[in-house]
KOLMARGU-946638 format. One record per residue (C-alpha): residue number from 0; residue in one letter; x, y, z. Coordinates in nm, 3 decimals. Layout:
REM residues N
NUM; a; X; Y; Z $
...
REM end
This chain:
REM residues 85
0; x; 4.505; 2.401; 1.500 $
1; x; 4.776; 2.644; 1.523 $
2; x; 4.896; 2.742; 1.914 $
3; x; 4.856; 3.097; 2.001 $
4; x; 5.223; 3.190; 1.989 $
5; x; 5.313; 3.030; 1.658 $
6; x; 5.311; 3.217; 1.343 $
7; x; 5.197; 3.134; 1.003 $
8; x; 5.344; 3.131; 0.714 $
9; x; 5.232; 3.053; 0.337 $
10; x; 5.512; 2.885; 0.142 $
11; x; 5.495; 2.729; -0.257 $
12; x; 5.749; 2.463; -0.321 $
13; x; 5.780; 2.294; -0.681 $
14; x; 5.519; 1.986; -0.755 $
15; x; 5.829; 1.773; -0.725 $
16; x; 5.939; 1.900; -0.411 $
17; x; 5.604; 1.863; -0.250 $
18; x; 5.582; 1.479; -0.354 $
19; x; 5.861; 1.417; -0.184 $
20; x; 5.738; 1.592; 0.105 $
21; x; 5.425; 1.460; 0.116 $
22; x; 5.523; 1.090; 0.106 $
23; x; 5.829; 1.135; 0.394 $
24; x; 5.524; 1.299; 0.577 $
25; x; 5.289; 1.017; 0.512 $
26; x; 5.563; 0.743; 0.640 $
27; x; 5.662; 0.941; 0.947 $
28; x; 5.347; 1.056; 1.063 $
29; x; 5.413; 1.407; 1.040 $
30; x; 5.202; 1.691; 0.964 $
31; x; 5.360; 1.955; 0.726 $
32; x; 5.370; 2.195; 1.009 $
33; x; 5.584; 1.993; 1.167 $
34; x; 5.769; 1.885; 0.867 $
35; x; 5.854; 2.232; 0.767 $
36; x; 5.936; 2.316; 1.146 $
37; x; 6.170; 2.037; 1.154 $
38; x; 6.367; 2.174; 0.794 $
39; x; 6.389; 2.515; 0.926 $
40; x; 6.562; 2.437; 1.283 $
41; x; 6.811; 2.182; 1.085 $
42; x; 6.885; 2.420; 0.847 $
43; x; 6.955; 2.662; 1.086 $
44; x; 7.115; 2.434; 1.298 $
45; x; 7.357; 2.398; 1.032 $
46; x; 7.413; 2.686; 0.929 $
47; x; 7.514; 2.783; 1.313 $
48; x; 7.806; 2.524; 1.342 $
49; x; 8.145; 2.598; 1.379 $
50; x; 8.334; 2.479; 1.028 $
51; x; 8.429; 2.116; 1.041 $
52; x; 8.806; 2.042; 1.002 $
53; x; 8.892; 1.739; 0.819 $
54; x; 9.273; 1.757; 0.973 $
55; x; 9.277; 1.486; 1.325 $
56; x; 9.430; 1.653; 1.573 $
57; x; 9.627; 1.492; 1.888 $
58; x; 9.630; 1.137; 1.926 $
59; x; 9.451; 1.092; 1.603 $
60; x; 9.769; 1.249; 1.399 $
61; x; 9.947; 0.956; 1.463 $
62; x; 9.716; 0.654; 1.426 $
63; x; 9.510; 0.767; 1.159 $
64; x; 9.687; 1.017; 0.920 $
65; x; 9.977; 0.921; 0.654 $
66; x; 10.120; 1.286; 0.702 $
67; x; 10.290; 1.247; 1.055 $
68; x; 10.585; 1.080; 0.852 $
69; x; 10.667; 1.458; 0.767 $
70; x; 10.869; 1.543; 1.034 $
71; x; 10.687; 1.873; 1.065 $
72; x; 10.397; 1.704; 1.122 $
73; x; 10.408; 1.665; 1.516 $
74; x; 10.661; 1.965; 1.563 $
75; x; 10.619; 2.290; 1.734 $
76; x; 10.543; 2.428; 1.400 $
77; x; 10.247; 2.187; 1.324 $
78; x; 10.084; 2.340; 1.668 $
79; x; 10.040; 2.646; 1.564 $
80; x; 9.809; 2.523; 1.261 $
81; x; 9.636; 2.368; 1.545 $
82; x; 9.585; 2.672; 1.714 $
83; x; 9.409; 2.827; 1.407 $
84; x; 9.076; 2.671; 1.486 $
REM end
């Protein structure tokens, strides 16, 4: 039974979709309200991060990327790409 302060909605998702759906929900114990609640807050969990940088940054320059043999690499010069976060 829906709370007072929730709202409905009425979604169609492809037969395929819904299989998959319907067994994760099955295994988990999870109601498709639920289910469906759960998607929505990830995805806009997601979509409300900051970007992810694949470049380390301070200690991890050294011990973990090939690049700080350029001698740029740990100069004033490579802080300001630092700063650009």
């Amino acid at each position: 039974m829906a709370r007072s302060k929730d709202k409905r909605f009425v979604i169609s998702v492809p037969e395929h979709l819904a299989a998959h759906v319907n067994t994760l929900c099955e295994a988990e114990g999870l109601s498709y309200s639920d289910f469906f609640c759960k998607a929505a807050q990830a995805y806009l969990a997601a979509k409300s991060r900051e970007p992810q940088y694949a470049t380390p940054t301070g200690k991890d320059e050294l011990t973990s990327n090939p690049f700080y043999v350029f001698s740029e690499w740990s100069s004033t010069a490579d802080c300001v790409y630092d700063t650009l976060r």
